[in-house]
C-alpha positions, -999 to 999 in steps of 0.1 A, spaced: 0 0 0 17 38 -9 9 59 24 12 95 30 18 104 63 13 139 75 30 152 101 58 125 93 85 144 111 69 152 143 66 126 180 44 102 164 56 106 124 88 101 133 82 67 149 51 57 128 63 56 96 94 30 100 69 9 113 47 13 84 76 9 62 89 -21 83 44 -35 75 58 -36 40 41 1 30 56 23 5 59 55 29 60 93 23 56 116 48 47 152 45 55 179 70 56 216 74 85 215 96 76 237 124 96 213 148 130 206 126 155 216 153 138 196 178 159 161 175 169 144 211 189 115 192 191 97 163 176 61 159 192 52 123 159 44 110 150 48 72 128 77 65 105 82 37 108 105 9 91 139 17 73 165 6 75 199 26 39 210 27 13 232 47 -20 212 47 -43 239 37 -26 239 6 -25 204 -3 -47 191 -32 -59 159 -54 -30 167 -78 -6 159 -44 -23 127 -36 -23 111 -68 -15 78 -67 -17 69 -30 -40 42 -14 -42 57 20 -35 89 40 -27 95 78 -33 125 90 -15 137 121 -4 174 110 -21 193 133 -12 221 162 -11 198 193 -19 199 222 -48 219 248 -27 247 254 -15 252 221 -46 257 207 -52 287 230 -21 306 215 -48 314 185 -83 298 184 -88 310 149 -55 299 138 -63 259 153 -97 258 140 -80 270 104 -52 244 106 -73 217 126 -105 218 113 -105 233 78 -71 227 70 -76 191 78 -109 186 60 -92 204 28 -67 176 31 -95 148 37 -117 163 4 -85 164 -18 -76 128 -10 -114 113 -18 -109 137 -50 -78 118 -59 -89 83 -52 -72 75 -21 -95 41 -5 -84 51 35 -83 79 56 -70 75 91 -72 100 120 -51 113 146 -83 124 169 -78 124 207 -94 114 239 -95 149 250 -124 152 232 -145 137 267 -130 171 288 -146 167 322 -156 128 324 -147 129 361 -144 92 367 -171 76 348 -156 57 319 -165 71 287 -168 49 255 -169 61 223 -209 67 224 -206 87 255 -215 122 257 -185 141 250 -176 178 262 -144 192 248 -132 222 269 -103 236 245 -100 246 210 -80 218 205 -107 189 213 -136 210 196 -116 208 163 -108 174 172 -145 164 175 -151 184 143 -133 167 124 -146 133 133 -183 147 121 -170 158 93 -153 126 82 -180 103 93 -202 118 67 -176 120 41 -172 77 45 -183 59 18 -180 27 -7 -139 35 -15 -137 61 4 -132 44 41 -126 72 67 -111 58 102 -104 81 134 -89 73 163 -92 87 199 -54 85 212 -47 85 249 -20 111 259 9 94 244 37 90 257 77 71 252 105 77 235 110 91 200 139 108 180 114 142 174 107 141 212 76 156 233 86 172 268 46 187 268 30 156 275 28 145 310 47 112 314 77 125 295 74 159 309 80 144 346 105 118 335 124 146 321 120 168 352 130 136 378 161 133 352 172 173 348 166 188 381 157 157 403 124 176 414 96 171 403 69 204 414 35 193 405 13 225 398 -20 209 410 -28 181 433 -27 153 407 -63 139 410 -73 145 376 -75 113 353 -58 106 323 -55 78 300 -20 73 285 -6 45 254 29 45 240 34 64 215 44 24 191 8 14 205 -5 44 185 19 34 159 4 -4 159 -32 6 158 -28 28 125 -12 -3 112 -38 -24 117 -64 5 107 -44 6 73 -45 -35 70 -83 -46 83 -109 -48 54 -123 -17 46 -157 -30 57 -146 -32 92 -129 4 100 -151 27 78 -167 56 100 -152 38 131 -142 61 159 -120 43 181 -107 48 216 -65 39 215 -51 30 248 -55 1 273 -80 4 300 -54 -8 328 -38 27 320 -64 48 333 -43 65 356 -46 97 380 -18 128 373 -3 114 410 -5 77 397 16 87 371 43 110 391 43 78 416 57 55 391 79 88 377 95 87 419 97 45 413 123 49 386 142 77 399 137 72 436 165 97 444 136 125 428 114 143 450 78 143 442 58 176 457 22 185 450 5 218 448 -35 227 449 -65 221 426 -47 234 394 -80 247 380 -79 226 353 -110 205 345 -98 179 322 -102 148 338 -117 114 319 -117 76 323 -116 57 287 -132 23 280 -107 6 251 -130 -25 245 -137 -15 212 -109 -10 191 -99 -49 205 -137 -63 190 -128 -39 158 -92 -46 158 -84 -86 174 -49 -83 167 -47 -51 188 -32 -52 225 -10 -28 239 21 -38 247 41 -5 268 30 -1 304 33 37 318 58 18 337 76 2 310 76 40 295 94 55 325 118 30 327 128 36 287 132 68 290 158 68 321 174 44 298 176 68 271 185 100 289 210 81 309 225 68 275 227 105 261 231 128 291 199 147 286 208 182 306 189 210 317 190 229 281 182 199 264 150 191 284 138 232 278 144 234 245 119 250 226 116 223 196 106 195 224 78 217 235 52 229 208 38 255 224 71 274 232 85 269 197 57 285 179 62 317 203 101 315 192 89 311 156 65 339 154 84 360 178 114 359 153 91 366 124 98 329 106 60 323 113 34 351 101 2 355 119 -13 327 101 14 301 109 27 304 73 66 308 67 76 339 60 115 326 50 118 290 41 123 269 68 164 269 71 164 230 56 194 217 31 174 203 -1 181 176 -24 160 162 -60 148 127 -51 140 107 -80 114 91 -58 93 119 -55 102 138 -92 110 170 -71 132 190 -51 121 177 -13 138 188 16 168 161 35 181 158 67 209 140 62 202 111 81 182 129 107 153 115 119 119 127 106 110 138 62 139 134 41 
C-alpha cells in the first residue's frame, strides 16, 4: 500500500512511519516543519521520501496515486490551541478537511485520524466509550470532534474514513515531546531531580505508547475496509487509566533519588476515564504492549544513555507551544502560521518523488 503520512516528522511521524515501512508500505511523509531543530537522538531508522507541505494547501494533484493517507499534522496539544483559536480551527479543522476532500478527489480508499481522547473534557471518573456524551473544553478537542463529524459523513464505498481517539501518548521518539505528561515528569525527575507538581494530581488521564498508537494505525491501514469505515475508536489500554499522582508515583519509582511535591487544585477540568474495549472487537490483533511503567523505565534508559541536561530538556523544539512563540516572535512564522523565510532546511531532487524535497541528512523525521 503507498501511504502518505502527515506530520511524518513530528513525535508520532517520526516513529510511525518505519513501522509502516517495516508492514511492507511504501511510505511518504509530508511535514511543514515547524519542529525541525527539535531532534533528542538519532535512531538510524529509514525515513520516507518527503514533501514539505502546509495542509491547507494540499490538493488531489498531491495525492495522486496513493491508497491511504494519515493524518497527524495538526497544532497539538490543549494549550497550544489557546495561542490562537482562529488559527487551530483553520489548521485543525479546515485545513484538515481540505486535506480529507482532496484525497477522496484523488482516489485515495483510507483515511486514518489522529483524533484524541481529549475530546471527553470533564468525564470525572465515569468511563467514557466512544458513544458517551462528549464535552471538549479547549479549541483543541472541539476541532478534534469536528473533524470526526465531518469525516463520518464523508465515508463511503472507496472512500473508508477511520479516526482514532489517542490516549495522551507517551515514550521515546527521535522528534521528542517534553509537553505531554509522562515525558514531561521523567524529564523533570532526570534534569533537576524535582519534580513540582502544579496541581494536586487527582485529575485522570488515560496514557498509550506512542508504538501502540503506531500499531493501531497499522492495523487501521490493513483490516478490510468494511470493518474500520466511519469507526471512531478509543487507543489506549483500560489498565492505563491513571490519576496525574498515579503517574508521578511510578515517575518517583524509577528515579527514587527524585522528590515528588504536590501543589492545589490546578483549576484545570480535564479529567476522563476511557473504556478501550472497542478497538480490540474492531481490531483482534490489537493489545498494547508498553505499560506507563515500562515508558518511565525507557526513557531513564535513554536519557542516561545521552546525558539529557537542563537545556536539552527546555528546549523550545521538544515543547510545541514554546517553539511556535520563538517562531512567530522571530518573524519565521506570520500570523497565520505560514513561513515567512523558508524553513532553514538543506534540499536535495529525489527521483522518488520527481522534485526538489527537503533532506536531513540522516536525521530523523521527512527526508
Amino acid at each position: 500500500m503507498r501511504v502518505l503520512v502527515t506530520g511524518a516528522d513530528g513525535y508520532i511521524g517520526a516513529v510511525l512511519c518505519p513501522i509502516l515501512a517495516g508492514h511492507g508500505h511504501a511510505v511518504v511523509g509530508l511535514d511543514t516543519r515547524f519542529y525541525a531543530a527539535g531532534l533528542l537522538y538519532p535512531d538510524l531508522a529509514d525515513r520516507p521520501a518527503g514533501l514539505r507541505r502546509d495542509t491547507r494547501d494540499v490538493g488531489p494533484a498531491d495525492l495522486a496515486g496513493f491508497d491511504a493517507v494519515v493524518h497527524l499534522a495538526e497544532l497539538s496539544n490543549d494549550p497550544l490551541g489557546a495561542l490562537s483559536p482562529t488559527i487551530t480551527r483553520e489548521i485543525n479543522h479546515r485545513g484538515s478537511m481540505t486535506l480529507a476532500r482532496a484525497a477522496r478527489a484523488a482516489g485515495v480508499r483510507r483515511f486514518v485520524y489522529a483524533s484524541s481522547c481529549s475530546v471527553y473534557g470533564a468525564g470525572g471518573s465515569d468511563v467514557r466509550t466512544e458513544t458517551s456524551p462528549t464535552a471538549p473544553l479547549t479549541e483543541y478537542a472541539a476541532c478534534k470532534l469536528a473533524c470526526e463529524a465531518d469525516l463520518a459523513a464523508m465515508a463511503a464505498e472507496g472512500f473508508a474514513t477511520t479516526c482514532l481517539r489517542n490516549a495522551t501518548a507517551f515514550g521515546a521518539s527521535p522528534r521528542m515531546r517534553f509537553d505531554i505528561v509522562l515525558n514531561n515528569l521523567c524529564g523533570l525527575a532526570a534534569t533537576t531531580g524535582l519534580v513540582a507538581m502544579t496541581s494536586d494530581g487527582t485529575p485522570w488521564r488515560p496514557l498509550v505508547h506512542v508504538r501502540d498508537i503506531a500499531r493501531a494505525v497499522a492495523l487501521v491501514l490493513e483490516a478490510p475496509e468494511d470493518r474500520v469505515r466511519g469507526e471512531i475508536l478509543n487507543v489506549g489500554d483500560d489498565d492505563q487509566n491513571l490519576r496525574v499522582r498515579e503517574v508521578a508515583d511510578i515517575v518517583g519509582d524509577v528515579y527514587p533519588d527524585c522528590r515528588i511535591t504536590y501543589g492545589p487544585s490546578s483549576g484545570d477540568d480535564r479529567s476522563y476515564r476511557v473504556s478501550f474495549a472497542r478497538i480490540r472487537s474492531v481490531l483482534p490483533g490489537f493489545a498494547c504492549r508498553h505499560t506507563v511503567v515500562d515508558g518511565a523505565r525507557e526513557m531513564r534508559a535513554l536519557f542516561d544513555a545521552i546525558g539529557l541536561d537542563r537545556d536539552t530538556f527546555g528546549a523550545t523544539p521538544f515543547t510545541r507551544l514554546a517553539e511556535l512563540r520563538r517562531l512567530l516572535g522571530a518573524g519565521l512564522l506570520d500570523a497565520s502560521f505560514r513561513w515567512r523565510v523558508p524553513s532553514p532546511t538543506p534540499h536535495r531532487t529525489d527521483e522518488r518523488s520527481g522534485g526538489g524535497i527537503p533532506a536531513d541528512d540522516g536525521f530523523p523525521g521527512v527526508g
